[in-house]
Residue frames relative to the residue before (quaternion, step in Angstrom):
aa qw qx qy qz dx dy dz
X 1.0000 0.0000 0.0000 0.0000 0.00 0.00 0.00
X 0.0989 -0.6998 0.7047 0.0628 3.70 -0.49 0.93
X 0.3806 -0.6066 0.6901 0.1043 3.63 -1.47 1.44
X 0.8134 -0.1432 -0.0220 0.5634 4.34 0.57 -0.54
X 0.7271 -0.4320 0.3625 0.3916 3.19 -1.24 0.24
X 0.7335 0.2289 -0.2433 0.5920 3.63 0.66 -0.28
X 0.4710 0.5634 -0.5574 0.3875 3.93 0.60 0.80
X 0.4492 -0.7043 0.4934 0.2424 3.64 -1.12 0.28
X 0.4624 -0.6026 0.4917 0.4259 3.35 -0.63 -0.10
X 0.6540 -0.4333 0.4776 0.3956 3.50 -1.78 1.03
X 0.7463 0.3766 -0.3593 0.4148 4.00 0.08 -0.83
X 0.3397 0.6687 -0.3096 0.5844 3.78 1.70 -0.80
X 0.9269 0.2490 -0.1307 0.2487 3.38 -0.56 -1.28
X 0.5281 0.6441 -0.2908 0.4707 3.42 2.11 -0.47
X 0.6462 0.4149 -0.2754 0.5784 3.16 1.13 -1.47
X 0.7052 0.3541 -0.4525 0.4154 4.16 -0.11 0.05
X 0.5122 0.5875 -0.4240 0.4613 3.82 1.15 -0.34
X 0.7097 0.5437 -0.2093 0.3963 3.38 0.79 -1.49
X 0.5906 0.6894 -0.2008 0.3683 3.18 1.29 -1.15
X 0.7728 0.3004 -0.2510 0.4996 2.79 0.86 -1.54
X 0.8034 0.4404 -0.3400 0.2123 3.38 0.48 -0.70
X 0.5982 0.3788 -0.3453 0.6160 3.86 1.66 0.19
X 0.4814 0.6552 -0.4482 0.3716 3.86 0.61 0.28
X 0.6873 -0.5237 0.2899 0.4114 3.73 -1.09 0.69
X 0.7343 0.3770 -0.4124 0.3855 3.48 0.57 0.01
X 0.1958 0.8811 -0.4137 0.1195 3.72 1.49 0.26
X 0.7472 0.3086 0.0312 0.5878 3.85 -0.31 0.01
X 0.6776 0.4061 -0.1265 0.6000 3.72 1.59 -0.42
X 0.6395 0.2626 -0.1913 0.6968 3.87 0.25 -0.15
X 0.3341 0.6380 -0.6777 0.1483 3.53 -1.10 1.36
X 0.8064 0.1973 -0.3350 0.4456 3.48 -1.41 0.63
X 0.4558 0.6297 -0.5079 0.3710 3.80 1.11 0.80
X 0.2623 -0.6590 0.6741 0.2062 3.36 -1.40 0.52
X 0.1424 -0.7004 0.6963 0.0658 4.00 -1.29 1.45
X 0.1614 -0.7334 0.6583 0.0517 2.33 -1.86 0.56
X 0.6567 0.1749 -0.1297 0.7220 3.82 0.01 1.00
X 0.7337 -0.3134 0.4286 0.4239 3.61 0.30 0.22
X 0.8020 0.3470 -0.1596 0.4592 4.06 0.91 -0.66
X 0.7888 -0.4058 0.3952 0.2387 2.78 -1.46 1.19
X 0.5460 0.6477 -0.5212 0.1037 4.29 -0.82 0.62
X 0.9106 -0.1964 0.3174 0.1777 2.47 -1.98 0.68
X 0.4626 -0.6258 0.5869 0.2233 3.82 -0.37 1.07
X 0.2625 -0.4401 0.7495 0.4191 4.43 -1.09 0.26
X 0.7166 -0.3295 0.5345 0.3038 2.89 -2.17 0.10
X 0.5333 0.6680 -0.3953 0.3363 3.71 0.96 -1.40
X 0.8377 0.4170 -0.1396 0.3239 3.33 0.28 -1.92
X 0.4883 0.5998 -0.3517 0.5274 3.56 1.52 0.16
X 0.7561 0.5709 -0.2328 0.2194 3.03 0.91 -0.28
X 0.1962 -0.8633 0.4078 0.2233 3.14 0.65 1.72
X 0.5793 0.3217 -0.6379 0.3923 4.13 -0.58 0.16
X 0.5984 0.5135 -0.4188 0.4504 3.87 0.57 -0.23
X 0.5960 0.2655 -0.3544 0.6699 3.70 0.44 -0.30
X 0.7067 0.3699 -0.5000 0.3374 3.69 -0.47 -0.46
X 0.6467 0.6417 -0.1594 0.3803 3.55 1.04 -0.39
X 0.5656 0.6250 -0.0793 0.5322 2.86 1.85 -1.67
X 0.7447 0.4801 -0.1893 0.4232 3.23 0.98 -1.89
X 0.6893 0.4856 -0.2634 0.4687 3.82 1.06 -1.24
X 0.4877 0.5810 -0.4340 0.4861 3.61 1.07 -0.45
X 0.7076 0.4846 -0.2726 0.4361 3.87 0.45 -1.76
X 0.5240 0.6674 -0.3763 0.3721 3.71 1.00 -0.77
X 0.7162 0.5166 -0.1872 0.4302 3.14 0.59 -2.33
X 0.6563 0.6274 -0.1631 0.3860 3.64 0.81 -1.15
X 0.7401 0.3873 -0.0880 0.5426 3.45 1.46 -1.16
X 0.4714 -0.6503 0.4209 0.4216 3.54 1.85 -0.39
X 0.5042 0.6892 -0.4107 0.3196 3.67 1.22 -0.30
X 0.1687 -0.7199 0.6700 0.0660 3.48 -0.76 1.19
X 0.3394 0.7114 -0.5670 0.2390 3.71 -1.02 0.96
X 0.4633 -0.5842 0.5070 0.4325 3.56 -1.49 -0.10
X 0.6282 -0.5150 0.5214 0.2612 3.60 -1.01 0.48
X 0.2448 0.7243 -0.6220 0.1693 3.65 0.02 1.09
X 0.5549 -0.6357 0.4850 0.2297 3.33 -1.59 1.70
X 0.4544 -0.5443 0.6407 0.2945 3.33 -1.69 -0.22
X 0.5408 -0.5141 0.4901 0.4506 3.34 -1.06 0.91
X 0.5083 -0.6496 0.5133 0.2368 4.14 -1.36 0.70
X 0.5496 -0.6117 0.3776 0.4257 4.10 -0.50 0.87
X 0.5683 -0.5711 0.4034 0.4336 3.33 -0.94 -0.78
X 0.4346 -0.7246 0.4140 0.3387 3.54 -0.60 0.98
X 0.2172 0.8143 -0.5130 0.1630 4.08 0.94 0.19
X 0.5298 -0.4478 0.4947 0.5236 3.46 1.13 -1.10
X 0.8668 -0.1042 0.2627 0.4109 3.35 -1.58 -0.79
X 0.8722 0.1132 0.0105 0.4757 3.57 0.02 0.67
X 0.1731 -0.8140 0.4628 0.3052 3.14 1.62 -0.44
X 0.4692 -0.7907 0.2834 0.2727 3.77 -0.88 0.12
């Protein structure tokens, strides 16, 4: 069952989950975001912390959650996978 033209399939999306997480870079590649199964690069968008602060208080209001808006510590800047 495909939900949009650019969604994978559940069997698609198991076999790249699995992938990534028993594949040679297991236990090695943290705080990255894949796509297809590969290592990339953050958009510019998703760095953008008043967007997540914004993002995050929206999800709150939506969930009934009443709180102060507290960040996540930031990945490492190493690159891909950080080191």
């Amino acid at each position: 069952m495909r939900l949009a033209p650019f969604a994978a399939s559940t069997q698609e999306g198991g076999r790249r989950l699995a992938a990534v997480c028993t594949g040679e870079a297991e236990g090695k590649v943290t705080g990255s975001y894949f796509n297809k199964g590969a290592a990339t690069e953050l958009a510019a968008v998703a760095l953008d912390e008043q967007l997540q602060q914004q993002l995050w208080e929206q999800s709150m209001r939506h969930a009934g959650i009443v709180g102060p808006y507290v960040p996540a510590a930031a990945p490492p800047a190493a690159g891909v996978g950080g080191s």
